[in-house]
DSSP file (Angstrom, degrees, kcal/mol; ACC not computed):
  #  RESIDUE AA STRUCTURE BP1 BP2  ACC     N-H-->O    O-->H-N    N-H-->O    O-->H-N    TCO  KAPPA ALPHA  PHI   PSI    X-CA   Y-CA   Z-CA
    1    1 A X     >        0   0    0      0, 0.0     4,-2.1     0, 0.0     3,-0.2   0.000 360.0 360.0 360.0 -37.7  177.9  102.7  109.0
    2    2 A X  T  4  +     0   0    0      1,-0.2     4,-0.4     2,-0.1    41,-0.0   0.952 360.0  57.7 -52.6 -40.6  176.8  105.9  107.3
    3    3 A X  T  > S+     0   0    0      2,-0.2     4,-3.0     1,-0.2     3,-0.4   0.886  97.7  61.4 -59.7 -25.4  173.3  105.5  109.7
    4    4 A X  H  > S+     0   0    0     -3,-0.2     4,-3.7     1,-0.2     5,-0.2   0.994 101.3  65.3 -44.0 -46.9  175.9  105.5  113.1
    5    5 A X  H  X S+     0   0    0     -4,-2.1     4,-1.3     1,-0.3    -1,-0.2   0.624  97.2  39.5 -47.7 -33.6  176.5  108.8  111.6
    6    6 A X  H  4 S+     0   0    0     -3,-0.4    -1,-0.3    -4,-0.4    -2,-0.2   0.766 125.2  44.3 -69.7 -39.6  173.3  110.3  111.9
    7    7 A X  H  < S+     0   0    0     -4,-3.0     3,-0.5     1,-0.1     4,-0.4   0.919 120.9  38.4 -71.7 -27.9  173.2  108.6  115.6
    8    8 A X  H >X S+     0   0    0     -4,-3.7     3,-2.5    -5,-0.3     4,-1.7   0.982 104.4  70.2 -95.1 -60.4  176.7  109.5  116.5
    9    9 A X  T 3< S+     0   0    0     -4,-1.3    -1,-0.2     1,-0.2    -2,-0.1   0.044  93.7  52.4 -37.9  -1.2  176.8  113.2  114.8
   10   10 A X  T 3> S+     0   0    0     -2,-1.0     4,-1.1    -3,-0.5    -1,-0.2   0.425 110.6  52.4-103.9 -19.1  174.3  115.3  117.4
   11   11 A X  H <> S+     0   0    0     -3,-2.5     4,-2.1    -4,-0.4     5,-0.3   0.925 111.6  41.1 -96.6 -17.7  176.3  114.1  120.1
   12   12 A X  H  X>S+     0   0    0     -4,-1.7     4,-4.2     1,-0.2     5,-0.6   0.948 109.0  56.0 -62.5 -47.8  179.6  115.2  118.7
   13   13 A X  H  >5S+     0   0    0      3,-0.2     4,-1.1     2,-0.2    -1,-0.2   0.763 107.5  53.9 -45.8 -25.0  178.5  118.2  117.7
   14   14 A X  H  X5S+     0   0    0     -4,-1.1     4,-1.0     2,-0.2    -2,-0.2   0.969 120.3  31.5 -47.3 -85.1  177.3  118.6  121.6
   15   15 A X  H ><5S+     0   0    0     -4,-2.1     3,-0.8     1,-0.2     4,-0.4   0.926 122.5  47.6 -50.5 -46.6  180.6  118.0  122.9
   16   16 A X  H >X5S+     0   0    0     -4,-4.2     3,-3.8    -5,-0.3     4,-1.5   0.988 104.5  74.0 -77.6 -45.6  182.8  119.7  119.5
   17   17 A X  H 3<<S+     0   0    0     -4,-1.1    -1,-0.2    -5,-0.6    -2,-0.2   0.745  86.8  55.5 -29.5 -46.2  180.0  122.7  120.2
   18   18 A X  T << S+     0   0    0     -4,-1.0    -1,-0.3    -3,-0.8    -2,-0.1   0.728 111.5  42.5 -62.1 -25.6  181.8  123.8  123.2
   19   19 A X  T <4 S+     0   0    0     -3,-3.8    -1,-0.2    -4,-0.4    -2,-0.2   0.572  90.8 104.4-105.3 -25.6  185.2  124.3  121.3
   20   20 A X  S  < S-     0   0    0     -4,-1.5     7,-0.1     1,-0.1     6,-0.0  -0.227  79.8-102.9 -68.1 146.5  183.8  125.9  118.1
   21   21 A X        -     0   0    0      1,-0.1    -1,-0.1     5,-0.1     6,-0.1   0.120  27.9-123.7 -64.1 167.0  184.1  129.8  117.4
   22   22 A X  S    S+     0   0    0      4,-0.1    -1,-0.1     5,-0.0    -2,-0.0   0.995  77.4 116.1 -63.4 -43.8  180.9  131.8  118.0
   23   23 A X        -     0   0    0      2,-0.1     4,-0.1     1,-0.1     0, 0.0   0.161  68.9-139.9 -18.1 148.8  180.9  133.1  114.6
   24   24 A X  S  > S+     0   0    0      3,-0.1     4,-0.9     2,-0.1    -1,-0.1   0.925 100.6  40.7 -77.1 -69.1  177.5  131.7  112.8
   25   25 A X  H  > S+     0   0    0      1,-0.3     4,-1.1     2,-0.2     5,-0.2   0.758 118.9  44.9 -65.9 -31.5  179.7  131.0  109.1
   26   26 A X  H  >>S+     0   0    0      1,-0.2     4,-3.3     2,-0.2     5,-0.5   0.986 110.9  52.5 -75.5 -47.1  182.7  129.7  110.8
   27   27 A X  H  45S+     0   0    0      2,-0.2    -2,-0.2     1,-0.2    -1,-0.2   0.722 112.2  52.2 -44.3 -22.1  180.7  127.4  113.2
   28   28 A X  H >X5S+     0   0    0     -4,-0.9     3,-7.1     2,-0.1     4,-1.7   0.901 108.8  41.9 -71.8 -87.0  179.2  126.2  110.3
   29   29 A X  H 3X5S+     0   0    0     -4,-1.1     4,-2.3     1,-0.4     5,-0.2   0.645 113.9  54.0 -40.3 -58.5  182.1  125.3  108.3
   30   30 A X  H 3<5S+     0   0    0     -4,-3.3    -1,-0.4     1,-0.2     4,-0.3   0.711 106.8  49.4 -74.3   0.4  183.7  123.9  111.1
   31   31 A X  H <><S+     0   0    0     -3,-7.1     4,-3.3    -5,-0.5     5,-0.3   0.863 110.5  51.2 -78.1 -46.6  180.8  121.7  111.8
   32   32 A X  H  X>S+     0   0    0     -4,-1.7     4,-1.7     1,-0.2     5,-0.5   0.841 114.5  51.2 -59.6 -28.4  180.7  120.4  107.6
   33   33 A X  H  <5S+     0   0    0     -4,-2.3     4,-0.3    -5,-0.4    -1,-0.2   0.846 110.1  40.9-100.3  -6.8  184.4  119.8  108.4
   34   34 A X  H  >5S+     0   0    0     -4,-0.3     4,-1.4    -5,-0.2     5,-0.2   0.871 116.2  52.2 -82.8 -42.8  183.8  117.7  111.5
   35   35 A X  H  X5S+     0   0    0     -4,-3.3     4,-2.6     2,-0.3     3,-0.2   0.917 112.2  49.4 -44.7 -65.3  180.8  116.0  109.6
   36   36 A X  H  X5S+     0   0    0     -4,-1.7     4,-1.3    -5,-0.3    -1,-0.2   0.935 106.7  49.4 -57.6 -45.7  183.3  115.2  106.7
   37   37 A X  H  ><S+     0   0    0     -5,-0.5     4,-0.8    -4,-0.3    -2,-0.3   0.874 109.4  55.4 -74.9 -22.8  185.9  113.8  108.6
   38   38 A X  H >X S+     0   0    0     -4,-1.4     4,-5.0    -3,-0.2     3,-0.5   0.924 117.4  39.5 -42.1 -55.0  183.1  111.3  110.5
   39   39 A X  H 3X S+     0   0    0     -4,-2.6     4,-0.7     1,-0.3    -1,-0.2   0.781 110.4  52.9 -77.6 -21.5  182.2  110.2  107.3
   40   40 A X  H 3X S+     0   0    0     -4,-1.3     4,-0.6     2,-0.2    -1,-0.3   0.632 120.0  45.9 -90.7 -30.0  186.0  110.0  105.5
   41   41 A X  H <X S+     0   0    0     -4,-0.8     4,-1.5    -3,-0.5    -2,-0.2   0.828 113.2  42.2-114.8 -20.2  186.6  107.8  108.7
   42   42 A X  H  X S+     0   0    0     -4,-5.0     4,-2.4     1,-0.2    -1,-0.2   0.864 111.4  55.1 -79.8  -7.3  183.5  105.5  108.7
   43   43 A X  H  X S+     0   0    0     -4,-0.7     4,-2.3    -5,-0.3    -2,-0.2   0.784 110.7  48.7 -81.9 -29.6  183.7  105.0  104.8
   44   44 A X  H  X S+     0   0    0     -4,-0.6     4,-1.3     2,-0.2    -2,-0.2   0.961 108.7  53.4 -90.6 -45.0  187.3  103.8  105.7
   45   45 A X  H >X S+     0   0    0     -4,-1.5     4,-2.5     2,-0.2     3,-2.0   0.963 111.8  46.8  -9.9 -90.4  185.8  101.5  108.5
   46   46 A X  H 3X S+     0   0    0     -4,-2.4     4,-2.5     1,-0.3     3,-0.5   0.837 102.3  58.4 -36.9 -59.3  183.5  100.1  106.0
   47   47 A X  H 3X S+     0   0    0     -4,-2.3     4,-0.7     1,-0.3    -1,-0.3   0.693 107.4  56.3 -83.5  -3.7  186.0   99.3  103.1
   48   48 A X  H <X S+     0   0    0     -3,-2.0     4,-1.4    -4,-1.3    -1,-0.3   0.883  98.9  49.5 -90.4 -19.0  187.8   97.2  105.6
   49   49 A X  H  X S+     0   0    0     -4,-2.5     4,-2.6    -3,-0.5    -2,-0.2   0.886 113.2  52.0 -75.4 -47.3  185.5   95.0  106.7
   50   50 A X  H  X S+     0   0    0     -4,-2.5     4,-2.3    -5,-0.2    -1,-0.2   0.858 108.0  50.6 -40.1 -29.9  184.9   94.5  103.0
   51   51 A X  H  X S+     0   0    0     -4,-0.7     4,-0.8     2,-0.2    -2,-0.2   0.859 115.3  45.0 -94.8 -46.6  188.7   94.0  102.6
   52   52 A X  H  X S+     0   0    0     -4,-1.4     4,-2.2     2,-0.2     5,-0.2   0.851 112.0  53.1 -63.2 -42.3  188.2   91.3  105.6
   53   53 A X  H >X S+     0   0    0     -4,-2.6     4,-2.6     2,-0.2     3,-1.0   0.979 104.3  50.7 -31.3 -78.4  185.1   89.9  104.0
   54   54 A X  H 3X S+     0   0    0     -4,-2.3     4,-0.8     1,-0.2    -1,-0.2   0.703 109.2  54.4 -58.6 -18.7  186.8   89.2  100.8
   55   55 A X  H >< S+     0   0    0     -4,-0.8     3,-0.9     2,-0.2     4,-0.3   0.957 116.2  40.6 -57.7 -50.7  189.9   87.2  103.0
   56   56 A X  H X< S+     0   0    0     -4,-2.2     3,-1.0    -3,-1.0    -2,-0.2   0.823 110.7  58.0 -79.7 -42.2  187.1   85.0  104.6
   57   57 A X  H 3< S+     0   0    0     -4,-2.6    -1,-0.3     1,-0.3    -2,-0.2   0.604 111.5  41.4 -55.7 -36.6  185.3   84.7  101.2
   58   58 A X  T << S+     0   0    0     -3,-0.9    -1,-0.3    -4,-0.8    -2,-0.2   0.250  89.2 122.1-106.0  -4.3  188.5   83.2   99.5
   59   59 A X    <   -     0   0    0     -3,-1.0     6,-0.2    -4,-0.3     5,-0.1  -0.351  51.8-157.8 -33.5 121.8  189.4   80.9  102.5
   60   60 A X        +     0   0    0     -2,-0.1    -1,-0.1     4,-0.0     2,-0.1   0.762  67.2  96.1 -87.7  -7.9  189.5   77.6  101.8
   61   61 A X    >>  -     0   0    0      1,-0.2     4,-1.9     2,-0.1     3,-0.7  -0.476  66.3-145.9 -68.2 139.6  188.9   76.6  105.6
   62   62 A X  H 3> S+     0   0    0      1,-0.3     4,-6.8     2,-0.2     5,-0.2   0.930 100.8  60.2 -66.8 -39.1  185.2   75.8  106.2
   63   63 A X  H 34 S+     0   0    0      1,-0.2    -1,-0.3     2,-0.1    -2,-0.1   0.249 117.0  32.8 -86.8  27.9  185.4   77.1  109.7
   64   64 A X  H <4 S+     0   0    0     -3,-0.7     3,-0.3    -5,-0.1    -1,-0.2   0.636 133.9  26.3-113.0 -59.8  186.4   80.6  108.0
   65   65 A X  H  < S+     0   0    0     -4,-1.9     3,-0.4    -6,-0.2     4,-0.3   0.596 114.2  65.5 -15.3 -56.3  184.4   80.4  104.6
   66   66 A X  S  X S+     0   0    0     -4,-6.8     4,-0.6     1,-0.2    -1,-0.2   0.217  75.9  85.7 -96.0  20.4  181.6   78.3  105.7
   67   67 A X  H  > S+     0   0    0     -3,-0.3     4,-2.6     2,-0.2    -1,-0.2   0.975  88.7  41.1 -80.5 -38.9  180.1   80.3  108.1
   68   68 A X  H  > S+     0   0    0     -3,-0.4     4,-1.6     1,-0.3    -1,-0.2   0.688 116.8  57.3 -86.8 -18.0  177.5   82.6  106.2
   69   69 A X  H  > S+     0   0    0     -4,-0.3     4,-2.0     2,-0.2    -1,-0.3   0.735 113.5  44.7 -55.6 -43.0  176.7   79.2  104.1
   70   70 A X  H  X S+     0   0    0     -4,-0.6     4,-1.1     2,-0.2    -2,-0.2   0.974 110.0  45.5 -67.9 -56.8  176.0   77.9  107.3
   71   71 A X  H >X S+     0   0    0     -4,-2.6     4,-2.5     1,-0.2     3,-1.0   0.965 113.0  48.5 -64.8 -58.7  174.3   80.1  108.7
   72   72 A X  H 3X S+     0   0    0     -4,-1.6     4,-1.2     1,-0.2    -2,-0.2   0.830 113.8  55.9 -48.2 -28.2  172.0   80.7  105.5
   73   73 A X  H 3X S+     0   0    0     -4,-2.0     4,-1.5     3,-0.1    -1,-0.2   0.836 105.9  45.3 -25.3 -66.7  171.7   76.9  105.6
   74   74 A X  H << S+     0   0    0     -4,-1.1    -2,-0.2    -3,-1.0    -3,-0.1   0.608 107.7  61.1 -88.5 -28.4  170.5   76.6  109.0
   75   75 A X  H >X S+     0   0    0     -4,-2.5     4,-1.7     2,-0.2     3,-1.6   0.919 108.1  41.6 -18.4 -93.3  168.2   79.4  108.3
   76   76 A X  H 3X S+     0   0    0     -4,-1.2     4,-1.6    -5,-0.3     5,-0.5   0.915 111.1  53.4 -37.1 -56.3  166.4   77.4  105.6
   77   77 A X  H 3< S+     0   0    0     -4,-1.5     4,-0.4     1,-0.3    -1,-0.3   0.677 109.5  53.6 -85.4  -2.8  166.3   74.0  107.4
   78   78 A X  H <> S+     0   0    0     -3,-1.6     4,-1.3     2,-0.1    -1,-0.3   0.823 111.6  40.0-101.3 -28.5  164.6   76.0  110.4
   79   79 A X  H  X S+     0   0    0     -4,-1.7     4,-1.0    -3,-0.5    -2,-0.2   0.607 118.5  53.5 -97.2  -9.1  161.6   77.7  108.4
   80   80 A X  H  X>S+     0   0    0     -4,-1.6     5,-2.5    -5,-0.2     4,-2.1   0.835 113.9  39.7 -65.0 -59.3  161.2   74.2  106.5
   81   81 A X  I  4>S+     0   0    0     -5,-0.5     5,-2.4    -4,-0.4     6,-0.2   0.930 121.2  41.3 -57.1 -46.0  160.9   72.4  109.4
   82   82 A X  I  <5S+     0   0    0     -4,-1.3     5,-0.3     1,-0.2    -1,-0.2   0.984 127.9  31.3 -73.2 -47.7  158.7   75.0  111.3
   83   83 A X  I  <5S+     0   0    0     -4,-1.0    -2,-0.2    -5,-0.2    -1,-0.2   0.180 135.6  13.1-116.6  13.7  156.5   75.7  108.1
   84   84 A X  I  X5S+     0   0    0     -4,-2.1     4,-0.8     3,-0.0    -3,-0.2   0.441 121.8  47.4-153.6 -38.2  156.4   72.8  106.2
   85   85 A X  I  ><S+     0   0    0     -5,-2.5     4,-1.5     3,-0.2     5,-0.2   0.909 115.2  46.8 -36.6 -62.2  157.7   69.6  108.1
   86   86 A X  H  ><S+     0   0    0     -5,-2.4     4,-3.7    -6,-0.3     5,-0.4   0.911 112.3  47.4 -64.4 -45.8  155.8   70.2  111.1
   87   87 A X  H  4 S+     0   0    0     -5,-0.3    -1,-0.2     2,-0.3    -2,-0.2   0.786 112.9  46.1 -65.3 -27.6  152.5   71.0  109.4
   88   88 A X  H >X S+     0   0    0     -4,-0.8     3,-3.8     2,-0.2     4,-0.8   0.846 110.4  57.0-102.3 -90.6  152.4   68.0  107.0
   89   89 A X  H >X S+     0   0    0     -4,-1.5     4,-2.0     1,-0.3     3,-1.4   0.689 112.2  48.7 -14.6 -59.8  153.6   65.7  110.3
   90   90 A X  H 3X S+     0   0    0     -4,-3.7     4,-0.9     1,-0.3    -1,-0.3   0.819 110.0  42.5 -48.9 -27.4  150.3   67.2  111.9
   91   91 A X  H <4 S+     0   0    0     -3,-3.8    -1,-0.3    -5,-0.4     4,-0.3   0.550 122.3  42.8-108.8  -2.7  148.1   66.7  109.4
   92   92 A X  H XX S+     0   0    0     -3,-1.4     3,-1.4    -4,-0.8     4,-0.7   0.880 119.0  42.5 -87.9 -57.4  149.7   62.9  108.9
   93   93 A X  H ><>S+     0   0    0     -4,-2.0     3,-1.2     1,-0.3     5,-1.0   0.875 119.6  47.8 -62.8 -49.6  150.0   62.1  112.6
   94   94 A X  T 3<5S+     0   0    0     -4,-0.9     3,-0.3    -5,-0.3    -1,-0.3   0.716 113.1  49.7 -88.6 -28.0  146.1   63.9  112.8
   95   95 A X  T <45S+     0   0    0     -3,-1.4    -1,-0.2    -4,-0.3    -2,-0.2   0.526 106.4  53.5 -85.6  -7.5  144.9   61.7  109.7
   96   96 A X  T <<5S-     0   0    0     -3,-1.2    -1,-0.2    -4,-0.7    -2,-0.2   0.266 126.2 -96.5-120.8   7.0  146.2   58.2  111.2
   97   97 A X  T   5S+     0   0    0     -3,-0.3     2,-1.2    -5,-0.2    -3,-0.2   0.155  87.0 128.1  95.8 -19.3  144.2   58.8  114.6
   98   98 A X      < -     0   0    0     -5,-1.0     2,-1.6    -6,-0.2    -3,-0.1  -0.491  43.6-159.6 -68.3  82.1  147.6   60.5  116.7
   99   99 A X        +     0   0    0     -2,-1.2     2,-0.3    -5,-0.1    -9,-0.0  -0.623  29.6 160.6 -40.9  93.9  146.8   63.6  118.2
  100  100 A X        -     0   0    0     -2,-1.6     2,-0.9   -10,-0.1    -6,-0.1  -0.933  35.0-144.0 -99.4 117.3  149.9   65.0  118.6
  101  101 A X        -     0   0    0     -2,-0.3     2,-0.3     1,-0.1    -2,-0.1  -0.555  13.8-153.0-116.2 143.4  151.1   68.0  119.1
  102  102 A X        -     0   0    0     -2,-0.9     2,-0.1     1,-0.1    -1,-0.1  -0.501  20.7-116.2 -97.2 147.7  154.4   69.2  117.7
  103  103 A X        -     0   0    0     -2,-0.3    -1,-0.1     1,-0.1     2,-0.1  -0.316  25.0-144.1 -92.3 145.0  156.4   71.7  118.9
  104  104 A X        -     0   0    0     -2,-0.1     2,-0.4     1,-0.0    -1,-0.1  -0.417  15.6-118.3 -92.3-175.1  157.2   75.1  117.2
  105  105 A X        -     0   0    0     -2,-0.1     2,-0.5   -27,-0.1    -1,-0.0  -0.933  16.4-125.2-118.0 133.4  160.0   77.0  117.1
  106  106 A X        +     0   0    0     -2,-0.4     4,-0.5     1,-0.1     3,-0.5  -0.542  34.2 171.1 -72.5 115.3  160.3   80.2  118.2
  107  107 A X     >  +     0   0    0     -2,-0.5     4,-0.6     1,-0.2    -1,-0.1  -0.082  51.0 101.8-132.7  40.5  161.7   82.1  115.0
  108  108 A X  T  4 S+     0   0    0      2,-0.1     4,-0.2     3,-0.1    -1,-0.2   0.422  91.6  45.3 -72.2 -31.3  161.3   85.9  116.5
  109  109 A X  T >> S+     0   0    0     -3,-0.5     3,-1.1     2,-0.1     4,-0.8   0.900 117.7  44.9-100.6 -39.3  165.2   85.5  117.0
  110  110 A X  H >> S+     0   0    0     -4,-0.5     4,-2.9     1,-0.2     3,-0.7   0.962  94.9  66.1 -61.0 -45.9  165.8   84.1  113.7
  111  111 A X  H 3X S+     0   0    0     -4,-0.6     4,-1.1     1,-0.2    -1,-0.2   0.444  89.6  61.9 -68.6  15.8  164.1   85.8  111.4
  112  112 A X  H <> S+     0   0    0     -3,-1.1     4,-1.1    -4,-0.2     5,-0.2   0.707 112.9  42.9 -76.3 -43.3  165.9   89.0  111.6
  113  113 A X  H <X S+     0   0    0     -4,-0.8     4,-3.1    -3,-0.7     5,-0.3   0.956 117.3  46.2 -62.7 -57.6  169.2   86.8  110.5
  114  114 A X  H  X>S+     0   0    0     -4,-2.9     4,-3.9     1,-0.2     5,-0.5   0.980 113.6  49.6 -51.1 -59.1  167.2   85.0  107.9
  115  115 A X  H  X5S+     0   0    0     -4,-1.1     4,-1.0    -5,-0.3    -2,-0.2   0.779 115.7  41.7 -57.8 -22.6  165.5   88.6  106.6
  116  116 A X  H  X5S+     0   0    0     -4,-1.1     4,-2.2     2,-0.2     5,-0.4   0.919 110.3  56.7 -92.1 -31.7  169.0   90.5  106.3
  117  117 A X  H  X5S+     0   0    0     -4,-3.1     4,-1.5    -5,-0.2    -2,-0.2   0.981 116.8  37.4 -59.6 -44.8  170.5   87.2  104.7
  118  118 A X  H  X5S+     0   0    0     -4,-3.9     4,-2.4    -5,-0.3     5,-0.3   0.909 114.6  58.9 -59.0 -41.2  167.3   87.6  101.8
  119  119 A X  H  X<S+     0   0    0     -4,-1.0     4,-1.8    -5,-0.5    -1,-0.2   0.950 105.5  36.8 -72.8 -39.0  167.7   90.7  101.8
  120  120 A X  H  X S+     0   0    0     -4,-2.2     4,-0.8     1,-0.2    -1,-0.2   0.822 121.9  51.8 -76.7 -26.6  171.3   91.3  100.8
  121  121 A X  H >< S+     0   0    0     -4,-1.5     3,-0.7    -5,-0.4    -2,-0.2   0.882 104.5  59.7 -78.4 -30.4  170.6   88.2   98.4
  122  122 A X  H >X S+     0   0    0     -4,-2.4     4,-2.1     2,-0.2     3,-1.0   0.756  99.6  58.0 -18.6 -58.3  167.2   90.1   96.9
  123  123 A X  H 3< S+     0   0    0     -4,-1.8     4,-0.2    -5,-0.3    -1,-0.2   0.686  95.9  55.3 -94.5  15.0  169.2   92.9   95.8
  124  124 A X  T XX S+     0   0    0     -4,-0.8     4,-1.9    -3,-0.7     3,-0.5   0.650 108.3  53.1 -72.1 -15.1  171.3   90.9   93.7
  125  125 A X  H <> S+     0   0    0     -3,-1.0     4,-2.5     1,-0.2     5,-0.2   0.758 103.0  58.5 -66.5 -26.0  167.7   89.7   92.0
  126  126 A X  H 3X S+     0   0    0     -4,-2.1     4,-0.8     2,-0.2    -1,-0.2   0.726 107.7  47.4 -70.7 -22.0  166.8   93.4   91.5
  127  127 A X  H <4>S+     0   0    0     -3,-0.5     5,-3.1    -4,-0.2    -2,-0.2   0.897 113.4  41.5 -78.8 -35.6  169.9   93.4   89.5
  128  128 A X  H ><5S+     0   0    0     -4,-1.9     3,-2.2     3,-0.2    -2,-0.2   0.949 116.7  54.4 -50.5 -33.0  169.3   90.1   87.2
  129  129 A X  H 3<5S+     0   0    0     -4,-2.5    -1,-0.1     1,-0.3    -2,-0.1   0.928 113.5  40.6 -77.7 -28.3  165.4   91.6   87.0
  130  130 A X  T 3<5S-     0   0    0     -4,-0.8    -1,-0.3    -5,-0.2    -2,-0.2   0.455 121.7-109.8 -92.4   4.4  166.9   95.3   85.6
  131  131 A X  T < 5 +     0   0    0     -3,-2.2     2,-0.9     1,-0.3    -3,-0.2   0.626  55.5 172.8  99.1   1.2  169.4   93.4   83.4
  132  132 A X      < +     0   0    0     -5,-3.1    -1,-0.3    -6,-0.1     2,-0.2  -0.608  14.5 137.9 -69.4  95.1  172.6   94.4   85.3
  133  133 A X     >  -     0   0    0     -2,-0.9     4,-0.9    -5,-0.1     5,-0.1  -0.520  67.0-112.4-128.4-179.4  175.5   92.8   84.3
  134  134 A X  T  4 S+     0   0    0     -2,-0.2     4,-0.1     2,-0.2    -2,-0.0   0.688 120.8  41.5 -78.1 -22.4  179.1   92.9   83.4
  135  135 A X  T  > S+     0   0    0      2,-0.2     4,-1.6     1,-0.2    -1,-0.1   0.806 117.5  46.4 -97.7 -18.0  178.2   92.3   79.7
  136  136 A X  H  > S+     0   0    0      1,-0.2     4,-0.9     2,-0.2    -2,-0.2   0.793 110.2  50.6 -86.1 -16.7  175.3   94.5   79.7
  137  137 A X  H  X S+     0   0    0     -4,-0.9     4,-1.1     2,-0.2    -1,-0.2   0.571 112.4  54.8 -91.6  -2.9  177.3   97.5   81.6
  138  138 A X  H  > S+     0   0    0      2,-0.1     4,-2.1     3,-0.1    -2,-0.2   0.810 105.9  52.7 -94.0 -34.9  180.1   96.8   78.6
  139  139 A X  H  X S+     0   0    0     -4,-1.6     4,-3.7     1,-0.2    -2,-0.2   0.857 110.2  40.8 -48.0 -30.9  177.5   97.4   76.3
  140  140 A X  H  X S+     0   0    0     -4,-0.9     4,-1.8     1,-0.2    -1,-0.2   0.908 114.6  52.3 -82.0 -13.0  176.4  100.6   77.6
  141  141 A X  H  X S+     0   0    0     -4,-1.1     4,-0.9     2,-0.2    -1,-0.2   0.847 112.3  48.3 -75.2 -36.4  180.1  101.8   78.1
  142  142 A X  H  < S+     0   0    0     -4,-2.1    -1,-0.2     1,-0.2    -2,-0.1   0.896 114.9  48.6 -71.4 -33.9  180.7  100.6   74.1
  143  143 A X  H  < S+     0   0    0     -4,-3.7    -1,-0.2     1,-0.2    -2,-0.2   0.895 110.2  48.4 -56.2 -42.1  177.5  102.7   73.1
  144  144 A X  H  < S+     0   0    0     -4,-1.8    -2,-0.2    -5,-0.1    -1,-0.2   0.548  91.3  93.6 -32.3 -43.4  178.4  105.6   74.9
  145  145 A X  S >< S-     0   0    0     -4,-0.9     3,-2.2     3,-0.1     5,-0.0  -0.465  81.7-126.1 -79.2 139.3  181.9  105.7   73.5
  146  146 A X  T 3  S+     0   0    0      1,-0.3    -1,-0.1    -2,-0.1    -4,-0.0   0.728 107.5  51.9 -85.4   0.3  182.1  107.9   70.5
  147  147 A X  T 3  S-     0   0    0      2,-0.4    -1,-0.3    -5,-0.0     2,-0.2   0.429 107.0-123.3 -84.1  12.3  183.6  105.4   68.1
  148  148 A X  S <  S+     0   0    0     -3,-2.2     2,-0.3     1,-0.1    -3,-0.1   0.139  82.8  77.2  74.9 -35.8  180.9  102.9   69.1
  149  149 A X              0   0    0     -2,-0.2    -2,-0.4     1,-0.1    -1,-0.1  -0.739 360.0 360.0 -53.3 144.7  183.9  100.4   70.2
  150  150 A X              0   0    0     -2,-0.3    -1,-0.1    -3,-0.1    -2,-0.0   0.132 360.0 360.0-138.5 360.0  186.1   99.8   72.6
């Protein structure tokens, strides 16, 4: 959401422009304080669609749950199929005297869906690979502390 802000933020300032005092330092100020309230109100945006996330996440209905499972699922079985099914069916069909040819799948609309679903799943690997955990961030908290315990 914070990037709308950069999209959304030249053209308020356009429109808010009109209303702001001439002054350079107040025009400022009131610009940091339109700029702060953007951000106060997409950050609140954001932590509710987390707050709706975690409802869906804890659903026990599939058709609430089971969608981003699904979808990451459906994902998989289409780049298997495209990049490894089909290719080994070609080269069996092509080895047994059947020229055939099998049709691909157009994956220019999927693989934006597949790439953000890896991607959000990626940077939880960047965390395992740098050791970020709940027992290792209680370690650093216990070193930190000046009795050494907590």
């Amino acid at each position: 959401m914070i990037g709308l802000l950069s999209a959304v933020l030249p053209s308020v300032m356009e429109v808010a422009g009109r209303f702001l005092p001439e002054d350079k330092e107040k025009r400022a100020a009131a610009e940091r304080e339109i700029e702060a309230q953007l951000t106060t109100h997409l950050a609140k945006i954001d932590l509710a669609q987390l707050e709706i996330n975690k409802v869906e996440a804890a659903s026990r209905s599939v058709f609430v749950s089971g969608w981003r499972p699904f979808i990451g699922w459906s994902c998989g079985a289409a780049m298997a199929l495209n990049f490894i099914v089909f290719l080994i069916a070609s080269f069996v069909l092509a080895q047994t005297g059947h020229l055939v040819e099998l049709p691909t799948l157009d994956m220019s609309e999927m693989m934006p869906v597949l790439m953000g679903l890896l991607g959000l799943g990626g940077l939880r690997t960047v965390e395992k690979i740098k050791q970020v955990s709940k027992q290792w961030l209680r370690n650093q908290k216990a070193s930190a502390s000046p009795s050494g315990n907590r």
